[in-house]
C-alpha positions in Angstrom: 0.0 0.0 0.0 1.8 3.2 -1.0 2.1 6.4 0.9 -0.1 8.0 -1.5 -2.6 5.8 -1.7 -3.3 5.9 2.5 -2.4 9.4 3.0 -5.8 9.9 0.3 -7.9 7.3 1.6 -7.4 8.5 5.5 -8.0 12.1 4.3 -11.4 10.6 2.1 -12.4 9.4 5.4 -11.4 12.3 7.4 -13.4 14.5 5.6 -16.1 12.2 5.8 -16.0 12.4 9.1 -16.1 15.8 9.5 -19.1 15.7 7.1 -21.2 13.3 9.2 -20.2 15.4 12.7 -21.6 19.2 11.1 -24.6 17.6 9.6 -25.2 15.4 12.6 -25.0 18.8 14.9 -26.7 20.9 12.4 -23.5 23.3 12.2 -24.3 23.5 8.4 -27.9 24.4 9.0 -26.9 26.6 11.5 -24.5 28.6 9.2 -26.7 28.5 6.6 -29.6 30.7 9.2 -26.6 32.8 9.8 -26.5 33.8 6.4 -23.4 31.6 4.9 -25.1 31.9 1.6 -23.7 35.6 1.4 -20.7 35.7 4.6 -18.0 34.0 1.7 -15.3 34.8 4.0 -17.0 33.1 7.0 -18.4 30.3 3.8 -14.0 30.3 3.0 -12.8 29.7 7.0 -15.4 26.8 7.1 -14.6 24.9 4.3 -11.0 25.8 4.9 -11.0 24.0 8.7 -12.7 21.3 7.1 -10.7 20.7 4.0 -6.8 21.2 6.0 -9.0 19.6 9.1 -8.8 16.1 6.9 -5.2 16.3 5.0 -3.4 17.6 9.0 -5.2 14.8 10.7 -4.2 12.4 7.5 -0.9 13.6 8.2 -0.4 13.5 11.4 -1.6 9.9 11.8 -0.1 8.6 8.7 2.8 6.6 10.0 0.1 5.3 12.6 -2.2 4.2 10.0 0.6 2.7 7.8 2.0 0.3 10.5 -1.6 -0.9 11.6 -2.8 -1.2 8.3 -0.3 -3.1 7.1 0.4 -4.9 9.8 4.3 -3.8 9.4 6.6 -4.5 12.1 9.3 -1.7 13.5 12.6 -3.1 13.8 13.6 -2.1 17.0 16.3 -5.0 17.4 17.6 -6.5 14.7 17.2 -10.5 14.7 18.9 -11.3 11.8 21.6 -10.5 9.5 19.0 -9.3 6.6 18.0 -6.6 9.4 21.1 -5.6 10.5 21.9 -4.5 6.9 18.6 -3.2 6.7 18.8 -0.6 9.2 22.8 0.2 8.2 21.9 0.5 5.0 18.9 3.3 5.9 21.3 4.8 8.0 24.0 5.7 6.1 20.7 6.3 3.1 19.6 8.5 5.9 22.8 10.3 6.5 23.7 11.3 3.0 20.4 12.8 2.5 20.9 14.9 5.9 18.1 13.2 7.8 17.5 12.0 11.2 17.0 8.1 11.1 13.6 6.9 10.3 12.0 4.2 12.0 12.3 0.7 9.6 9.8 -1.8 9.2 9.0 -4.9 7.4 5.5 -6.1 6.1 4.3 -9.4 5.1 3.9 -9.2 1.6 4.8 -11.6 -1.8 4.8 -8.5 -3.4 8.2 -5.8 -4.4 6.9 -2.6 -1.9 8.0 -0.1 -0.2 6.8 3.4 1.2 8.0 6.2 3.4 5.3 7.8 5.2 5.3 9.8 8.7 4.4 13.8 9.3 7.7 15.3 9.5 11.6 14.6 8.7 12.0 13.7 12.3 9.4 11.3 12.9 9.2 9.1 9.6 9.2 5.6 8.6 10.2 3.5 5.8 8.8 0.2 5.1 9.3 -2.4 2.7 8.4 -6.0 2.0 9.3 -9.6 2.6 8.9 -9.6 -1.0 11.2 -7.1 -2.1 13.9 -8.2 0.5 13.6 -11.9 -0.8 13.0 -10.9 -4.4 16.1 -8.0 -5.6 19.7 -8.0 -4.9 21.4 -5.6 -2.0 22.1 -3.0 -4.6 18.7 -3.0 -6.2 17.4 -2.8 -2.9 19.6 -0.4 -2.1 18.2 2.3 -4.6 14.5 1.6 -3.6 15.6 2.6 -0.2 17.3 5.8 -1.5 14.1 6.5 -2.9 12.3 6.6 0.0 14.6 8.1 2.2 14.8 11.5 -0.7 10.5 11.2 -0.3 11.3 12.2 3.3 13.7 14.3 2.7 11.6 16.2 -0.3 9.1 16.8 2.8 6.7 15.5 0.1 4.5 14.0 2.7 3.7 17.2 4.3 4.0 19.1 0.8 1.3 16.7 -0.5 -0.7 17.3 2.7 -0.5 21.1 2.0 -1.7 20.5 -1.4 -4.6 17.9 -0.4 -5.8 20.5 2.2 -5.8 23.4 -0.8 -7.8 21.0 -3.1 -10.1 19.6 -0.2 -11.3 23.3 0.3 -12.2 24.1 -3.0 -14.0 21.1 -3.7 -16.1 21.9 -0.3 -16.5 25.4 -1.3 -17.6 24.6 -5.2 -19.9 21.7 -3.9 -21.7 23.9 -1.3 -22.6 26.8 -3.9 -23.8 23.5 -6.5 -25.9 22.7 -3.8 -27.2 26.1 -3.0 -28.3 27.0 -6.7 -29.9 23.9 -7.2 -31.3 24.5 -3.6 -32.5 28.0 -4.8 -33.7 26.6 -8.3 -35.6 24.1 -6.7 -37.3 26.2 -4.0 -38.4 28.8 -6.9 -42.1 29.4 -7.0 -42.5 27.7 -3.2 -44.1 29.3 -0.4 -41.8 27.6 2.3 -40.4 29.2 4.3 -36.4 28.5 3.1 -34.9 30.3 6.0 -35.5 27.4 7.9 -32.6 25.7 6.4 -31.4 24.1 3.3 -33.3 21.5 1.2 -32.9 17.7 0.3 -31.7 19.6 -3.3 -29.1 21.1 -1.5 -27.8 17.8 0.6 -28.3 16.3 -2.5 -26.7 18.2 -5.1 -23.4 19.2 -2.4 -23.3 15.6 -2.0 -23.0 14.5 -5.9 -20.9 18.0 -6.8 -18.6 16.8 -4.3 -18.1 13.6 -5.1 -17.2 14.6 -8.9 -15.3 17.9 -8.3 -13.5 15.2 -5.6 -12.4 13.0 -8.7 -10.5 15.9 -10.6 -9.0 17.0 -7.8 -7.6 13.7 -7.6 -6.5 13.6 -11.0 -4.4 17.0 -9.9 -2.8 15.3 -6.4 -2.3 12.3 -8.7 -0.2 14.5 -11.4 1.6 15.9 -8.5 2.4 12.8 -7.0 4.1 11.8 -10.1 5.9 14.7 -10.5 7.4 13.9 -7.0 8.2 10.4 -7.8 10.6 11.8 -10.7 12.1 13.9 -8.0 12.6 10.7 -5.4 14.2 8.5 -8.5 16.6 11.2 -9.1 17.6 11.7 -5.8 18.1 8.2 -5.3 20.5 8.4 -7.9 22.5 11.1 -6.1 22.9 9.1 -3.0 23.2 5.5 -4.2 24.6 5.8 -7.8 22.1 6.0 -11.2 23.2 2.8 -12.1 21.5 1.3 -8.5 18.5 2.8 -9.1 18.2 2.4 -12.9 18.8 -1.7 -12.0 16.2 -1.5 -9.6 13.5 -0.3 -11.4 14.5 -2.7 -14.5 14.2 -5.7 -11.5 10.7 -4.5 -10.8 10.0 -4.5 -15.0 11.7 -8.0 -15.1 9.7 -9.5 -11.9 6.3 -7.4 -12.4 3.3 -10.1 -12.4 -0.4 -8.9 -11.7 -0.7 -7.6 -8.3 -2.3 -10.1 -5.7 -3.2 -6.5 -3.5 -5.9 -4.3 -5.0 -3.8 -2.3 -8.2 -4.5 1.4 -6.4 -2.6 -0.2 -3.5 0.6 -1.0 -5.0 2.9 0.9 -3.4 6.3 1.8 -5.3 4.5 2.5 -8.6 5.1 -1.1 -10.3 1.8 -2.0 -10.9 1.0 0.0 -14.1 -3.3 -1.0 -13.5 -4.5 2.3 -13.1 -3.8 4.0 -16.1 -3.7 7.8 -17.1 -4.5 10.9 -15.0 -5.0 8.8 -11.4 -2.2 6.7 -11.6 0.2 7.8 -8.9 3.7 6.7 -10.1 4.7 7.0 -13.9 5.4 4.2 -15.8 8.6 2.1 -15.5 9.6 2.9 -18.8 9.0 6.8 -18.5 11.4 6.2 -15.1 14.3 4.4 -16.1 14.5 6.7 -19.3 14.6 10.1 -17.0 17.2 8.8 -15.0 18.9 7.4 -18.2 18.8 11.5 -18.9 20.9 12.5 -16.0 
């Protein structure tokens, strides 16, 4: 499961979250009788506490979420001579990047993956699986770790969380105006009295608008997240050597077999499922000939 991939779905369910708790307390209806239809700069602090309110949280608990998920388990003293080079190997990764240590972990997995995930450079975690340790050689693994380790040193966690939290609040803002013209078209001609609160057209309408204007700004964090992953491969060939990293993404090309996980969860881009605008990794191809480049 890649950093991406549970850094959107905890943020999904954030937001969610926070969805269920204002209509469950009537804080919507509430700022709607306060006259949120017309206050856009009270309308603009509310979606923007809920939309950074889901990609913080996400955030914060990311490295929380990855290890239970995933069931991975944090070396803390190394058992075996695999783990010992594990951790050196992170280390001195770690070092040339000029990062504290992350935590290492290893998950249960038949599958070549690995992730970095955690909320800041000084409390991070890289992970990887039995399948990648049993399946590439030291210096193949050696450049997926480099990869990882430039992730958290990019600060692209936090920089996608940043970017999430932008997206999150336009697509509340957009979907709450959908909802209030239809809500308005609807109520045309009624003699209600609307100033009770919103409609079913508006629950409706915010509901479906937010679920579609969600999907494109996927397609954006998804374009940015490739962009990122250009950045990682490239700075994995600074610290371990382009030709460690070119040979490690030419292992995954050579070993790549349909995914026994769901494809969206693949985590170091080699499952090439989802295609086009919401795949998060580029293709292998597109990767080894941009480091090829350097």
């Amino acid at each position: 499961m890649s950093r991406i991939v549970l850094f959107m779905l905890t943020n999904v369910a954030v937001l969610a979250l926070l969805s269920i708790i204002f209509k469950v307390f009537g804080l919507e209806q509430v700022l709607y009788q306060s006259g949120i239809r017309f206050d856009y700069w009270t309308f603009m602090i509310f979606a923007s506490l809920m939309g950074f309110g889901g990609a913080l949280v996400s955030l914060l608990i990311s490295k929380w979420s990855a290890i239970h998920l995933m069931g991975a388990q944090v070396i803390q003293q190394p058992s075996s001579q695999e783990e010992h080079w594990l951790l050196a190997t992170v280390q001195n990764l770690a070092q040339a990047a000029g990062i504290p240590m992350p935590e290492v972990a290893i998950f249960q997995s038949p599958d070549p993956n690995a992730f970095a995930t955690g909320p800041s450079k000084n409390n991070s975690l890289v992970a990887v699986s039995t399948g990648l340790l049993q399946g590439m050689e030291q210096q193949e693994i050696e450049g997926v770790l480099g990869h990882e380790i430039t992730h958290i040193a990019n600060g692209d966690m936090v920089t996608m969380a940043l970017l999430q939290g932008v997206l999150n609040t336009f697509v509340i803002i957009f979907a709450r105006i959908i909802g209030l013209l239809v809500d308005r078209l609807l109520s045309r001609g009624s003699s209600g009295n609307r100033n009770s609160g919103p409609g079913m057209g508006y629950f409706l309408a915010s509901m479906v608008a937010q679920v579609v204007l969600g999907m494109l700004a996927s397609m954006i964090a998804m374009w940015f997240s490739r962009v990122r992953e250009f950045r990682a491969d490239a700075g994995s060939a600074r610290i371990t050597g382009k030709t460690k990293m070119i040979a490690a993404l030419q292992r995954l090309q050579a070993m790549h077999e349909p995914s026994q996980l769901p494809q969206q969860l693949a985590a170091f881009g080699i499952n090439n499922g989802m295609a086009g605008f919401f795949r998060s990794h580029p293709p292998l191809a597109d990767r080894i000939a941009a480091l090829q480049r350097l």
